[in-house]
C-alpha positions as CSV (number, residue, x, y, z in Angstrom):
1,X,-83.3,29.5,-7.7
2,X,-80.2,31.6,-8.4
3,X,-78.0,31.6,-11.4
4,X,-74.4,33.4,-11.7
5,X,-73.4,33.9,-15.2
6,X,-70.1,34.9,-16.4
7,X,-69.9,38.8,-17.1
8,X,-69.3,39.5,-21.0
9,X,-68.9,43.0,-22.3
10,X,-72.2,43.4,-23.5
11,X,-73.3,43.0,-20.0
12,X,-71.6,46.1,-18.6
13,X,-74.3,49.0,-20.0
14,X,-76.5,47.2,-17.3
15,X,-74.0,47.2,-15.0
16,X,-73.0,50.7,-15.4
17,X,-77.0,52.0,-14.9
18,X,-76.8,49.4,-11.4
19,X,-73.8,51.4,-9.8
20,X,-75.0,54.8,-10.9
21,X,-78.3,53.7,-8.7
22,X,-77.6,55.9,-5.3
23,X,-78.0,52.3,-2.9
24,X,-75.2,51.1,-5.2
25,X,-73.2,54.0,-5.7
26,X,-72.7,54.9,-1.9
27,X,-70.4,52.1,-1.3
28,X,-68.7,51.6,-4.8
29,X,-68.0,55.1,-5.3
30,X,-67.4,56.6,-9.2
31,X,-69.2,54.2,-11.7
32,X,-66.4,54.6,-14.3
33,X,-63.9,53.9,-11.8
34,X,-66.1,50.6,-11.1
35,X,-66.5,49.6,-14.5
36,X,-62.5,50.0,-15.1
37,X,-62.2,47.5,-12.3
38,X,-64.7,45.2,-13.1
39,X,-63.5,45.1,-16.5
40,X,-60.1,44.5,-15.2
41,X,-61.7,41.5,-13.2
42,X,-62.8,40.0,-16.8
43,X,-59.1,40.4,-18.6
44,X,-57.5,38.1,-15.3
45,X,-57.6,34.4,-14.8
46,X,-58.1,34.8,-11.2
47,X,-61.4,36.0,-10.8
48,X,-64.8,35.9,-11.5
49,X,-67.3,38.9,-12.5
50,X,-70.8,37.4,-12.6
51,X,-74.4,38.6,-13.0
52,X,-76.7,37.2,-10.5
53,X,-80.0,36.0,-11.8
54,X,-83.3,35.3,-9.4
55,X,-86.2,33.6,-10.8
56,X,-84.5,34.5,-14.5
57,X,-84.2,37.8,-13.9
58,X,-81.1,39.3,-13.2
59,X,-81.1,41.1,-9.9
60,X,-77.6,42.0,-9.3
61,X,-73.7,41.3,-9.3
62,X,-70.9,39.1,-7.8
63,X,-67.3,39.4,-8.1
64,X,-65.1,36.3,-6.9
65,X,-61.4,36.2,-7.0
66,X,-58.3,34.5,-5.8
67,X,-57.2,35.9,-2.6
68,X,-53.5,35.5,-3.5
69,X,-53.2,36.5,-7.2
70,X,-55.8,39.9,-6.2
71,X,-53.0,40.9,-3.7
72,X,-49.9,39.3,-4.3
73,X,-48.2,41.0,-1.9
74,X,-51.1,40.8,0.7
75,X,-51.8,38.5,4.0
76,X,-53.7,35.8,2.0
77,X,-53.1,32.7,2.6
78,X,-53.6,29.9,-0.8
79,X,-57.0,29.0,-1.4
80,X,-58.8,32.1,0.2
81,X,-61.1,33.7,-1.9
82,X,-62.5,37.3,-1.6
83,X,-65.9,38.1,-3.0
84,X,-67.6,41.4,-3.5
85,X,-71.3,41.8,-4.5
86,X,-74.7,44.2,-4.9
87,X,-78.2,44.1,-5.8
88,X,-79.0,46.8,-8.3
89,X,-82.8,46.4,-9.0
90,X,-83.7,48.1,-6.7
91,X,-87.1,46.8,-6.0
92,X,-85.0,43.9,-4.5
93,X,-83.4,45.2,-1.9
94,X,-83.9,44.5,1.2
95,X,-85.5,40.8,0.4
96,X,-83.2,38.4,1.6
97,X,-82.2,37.9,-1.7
98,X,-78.4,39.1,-1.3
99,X,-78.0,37.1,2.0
100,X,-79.8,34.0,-0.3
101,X,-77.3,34.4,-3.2
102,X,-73.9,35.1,-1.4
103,X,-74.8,32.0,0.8
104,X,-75.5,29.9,-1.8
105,X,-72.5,30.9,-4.0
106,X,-70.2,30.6,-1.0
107,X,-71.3,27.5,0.3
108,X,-71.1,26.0,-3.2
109,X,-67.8,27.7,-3.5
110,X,-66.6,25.8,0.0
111,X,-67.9,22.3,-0.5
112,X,-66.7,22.1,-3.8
113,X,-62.9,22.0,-2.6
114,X,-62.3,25.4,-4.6
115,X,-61.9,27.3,-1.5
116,X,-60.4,26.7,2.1
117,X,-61.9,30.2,3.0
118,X,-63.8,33.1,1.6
119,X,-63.0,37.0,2.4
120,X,-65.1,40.4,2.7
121,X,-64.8,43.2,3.6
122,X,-67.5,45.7,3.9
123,X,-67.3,49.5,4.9
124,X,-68.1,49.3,8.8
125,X,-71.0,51.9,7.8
126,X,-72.8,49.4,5.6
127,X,-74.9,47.7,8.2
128,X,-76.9,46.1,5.3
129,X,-73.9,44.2,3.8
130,X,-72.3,43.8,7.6
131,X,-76.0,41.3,8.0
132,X,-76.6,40.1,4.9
133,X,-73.1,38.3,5.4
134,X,-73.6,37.6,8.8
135,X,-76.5,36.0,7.9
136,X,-75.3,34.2,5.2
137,X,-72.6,32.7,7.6
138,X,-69.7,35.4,7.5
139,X,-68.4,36.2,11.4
140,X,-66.2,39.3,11.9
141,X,-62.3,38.8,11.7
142,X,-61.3,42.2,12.2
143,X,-61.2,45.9,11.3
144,X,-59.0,45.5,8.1
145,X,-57.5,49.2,8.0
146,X,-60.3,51.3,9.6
147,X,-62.0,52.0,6.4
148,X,-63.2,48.3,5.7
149,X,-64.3,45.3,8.7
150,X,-63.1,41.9,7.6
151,X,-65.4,39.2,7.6
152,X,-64.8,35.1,7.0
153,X,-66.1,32.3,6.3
154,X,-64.6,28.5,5.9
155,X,-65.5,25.1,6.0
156,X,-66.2,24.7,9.5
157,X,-69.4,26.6,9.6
């Protein structure tokens, strides 16, 4: 059983140790630079920083946000949705756990009318993200600028 809690402040010392972890920091790059980020996530109205709880124990993080207000000047289309997640206890990587969570949250996200699609886009060199969101029912849409792949998912499937 997963839970997704809103992120509050006194939630980011935890998430500051998770994305100095090396399997963490090798695709979000400079901790401070994440934190900045992910604390900009918490000041908007469109999106959603959340700690990821398995069992009651939180296990990682997920970021959800409006497509259109993230990139107003972007491609998205209303009621896309791009997501962006890790697991940064490390003795839960490689479970099944992410693929379990980000399925979960996205299907949940789908079915509940919120979203007509869902968006992300992993660095090409991060085979572990590329199939834990294949898996969780993500299919390739493209190569986004060469430095990400963009994968979808929607109602249909």
């Amino acid at each position: 059983m997963f839970t997704f809690t809103p992120l509050r402040p006194a939630d980011l010392s935890r998430l500051r140790l998770w994305l100095m972890m090396p399997h963490v920091r090798a695709w979000w790059g400079d901790p401070d630079a994440g934190i900045r980020e992910i604390c900009r996530l918490m000041a908007s109205d469109w999106a959603e920083p959340m700690l990821v709880a398995w069992q009651g124990r939180q296990i990682g993080y997920l970021q959800a946000y409006d497509a259109v207000s993230a990139a107003p000047d972007g491609d998205a289309v209303p009621g896309s949705f791009g997501i962006d997640l890790f697991i940064g206890e490390p003795s839960y990587v490689g479970k099944g756990l992410g693929t379990a969570f980000v399925g979960a949250y996205t299907d949940r996200l789908l079915r509940g009318g919120r979203a007509l699609s869902i968006i992300a886009r992993p660095a090409p060199a991060n085979h572990r993200a590329i199939r834990c969101l294949e898996h969780a029912g993500f299919r390739l849409l493209g190569d986004g600028d060469g430095r990400v792949l963009t994968m979808g998912k929607d109602r249909s499937g």
